[in-house]
C-alpha positions as CSV (number, residue, x, y, z in Angstrom):
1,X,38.7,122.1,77.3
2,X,41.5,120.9,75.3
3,X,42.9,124.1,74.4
4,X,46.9,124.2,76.0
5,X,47.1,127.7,76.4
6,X,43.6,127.8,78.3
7,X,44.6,125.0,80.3
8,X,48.1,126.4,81.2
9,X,46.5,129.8,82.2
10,X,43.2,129.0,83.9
11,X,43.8,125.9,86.0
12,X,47.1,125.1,85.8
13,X,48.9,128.5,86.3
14,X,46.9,129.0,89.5
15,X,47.4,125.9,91.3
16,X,51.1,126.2,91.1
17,X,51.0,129.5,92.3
18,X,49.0,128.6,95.1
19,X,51.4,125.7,96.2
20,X,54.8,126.1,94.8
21,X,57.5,128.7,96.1
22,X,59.4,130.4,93.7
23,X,62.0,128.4,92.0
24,X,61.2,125.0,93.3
25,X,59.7,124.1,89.8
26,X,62.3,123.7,87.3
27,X,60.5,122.3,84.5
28,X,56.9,121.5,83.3
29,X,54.9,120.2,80.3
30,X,51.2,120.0,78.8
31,X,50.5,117.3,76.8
32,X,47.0,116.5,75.4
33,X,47.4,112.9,75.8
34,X,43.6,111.6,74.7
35,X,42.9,113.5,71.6
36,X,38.8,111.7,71.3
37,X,38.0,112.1,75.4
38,X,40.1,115.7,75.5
39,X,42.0,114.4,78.6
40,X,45.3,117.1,79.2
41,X,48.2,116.0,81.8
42,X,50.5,118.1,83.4
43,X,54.2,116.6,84.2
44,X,56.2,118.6,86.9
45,X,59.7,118.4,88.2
46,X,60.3,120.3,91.0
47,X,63.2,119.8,93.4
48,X,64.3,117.0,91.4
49,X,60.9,115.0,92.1
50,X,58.3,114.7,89.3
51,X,54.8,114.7,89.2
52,X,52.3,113.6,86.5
53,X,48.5,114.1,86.2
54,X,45.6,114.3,84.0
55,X,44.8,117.7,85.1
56,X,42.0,117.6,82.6
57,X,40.2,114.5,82.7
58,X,37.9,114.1,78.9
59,X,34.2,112.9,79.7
60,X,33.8,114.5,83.6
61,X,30.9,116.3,83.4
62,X,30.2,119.4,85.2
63,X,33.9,120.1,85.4
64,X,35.1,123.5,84.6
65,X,38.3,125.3,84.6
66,X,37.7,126.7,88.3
67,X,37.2,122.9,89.6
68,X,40.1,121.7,87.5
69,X,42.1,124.1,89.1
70,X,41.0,123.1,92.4
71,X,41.1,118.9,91.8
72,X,45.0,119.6,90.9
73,X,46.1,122.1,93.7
74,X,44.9,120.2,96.3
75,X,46.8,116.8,94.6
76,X,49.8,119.4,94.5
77,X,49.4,120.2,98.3
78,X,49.8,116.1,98.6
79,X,52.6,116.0,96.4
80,X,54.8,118.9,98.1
81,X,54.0,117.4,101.5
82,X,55.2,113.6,100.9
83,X,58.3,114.9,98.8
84,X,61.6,115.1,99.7
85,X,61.9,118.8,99.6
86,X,58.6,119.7,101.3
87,X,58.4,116.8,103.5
88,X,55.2,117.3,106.1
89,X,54.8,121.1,105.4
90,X,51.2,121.7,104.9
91,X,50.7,124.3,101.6
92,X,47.1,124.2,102.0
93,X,46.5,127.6,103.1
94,X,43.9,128.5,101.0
95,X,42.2,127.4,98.0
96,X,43.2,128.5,94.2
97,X,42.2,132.5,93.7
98,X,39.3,132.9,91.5
């Protein structure tokens, strides 16, 4: 899955949604940064604090957008919760809507 727009909408969209509060991220980009494996990262600011990750990791098996989606809001419930603007607040209420 190496498709941007697919990415953006179906893992990466959701995950935010489930963790962020509106306006706390203030800019974000999709890169596809391994063009033979497929591998997609997400880099975040939000609050000033920036996050970067291969939210699609090229050559996982048995991976699909649902699981992406999963693997990357739970690292975004770590991020918000050892960042400054989040600090100890625990966003993991519930997992990404399917």
């Amino acid at each position: 899955m190496t498709n941007l727009v697919d990415v953006a909408s179906e893992v990466v969209v959701p995950a935010l949604r489930a963790v962020f509060k509106d306006g706390e991220v203030t800019a974000l980009a999709l890169s596809v940064t391994d063009d033979v494996t497929g591998t997609v990262t997400l880099s975040l600011t939000a609050q000033g604090e920036t996050f970067d990750y291969p939210v699609i990791q090229g050559g996982v098996p048995d991976m699909g957008p649902k699981e992406w989606s999963e693997n990357l809001r739970s690292l975004l419930v770590d991020f918000v919760a050892e960042s400054r603007f989040g600090w100890g607040e625990n966003r993991d209420l519930s997992p990404t809507p399917h």
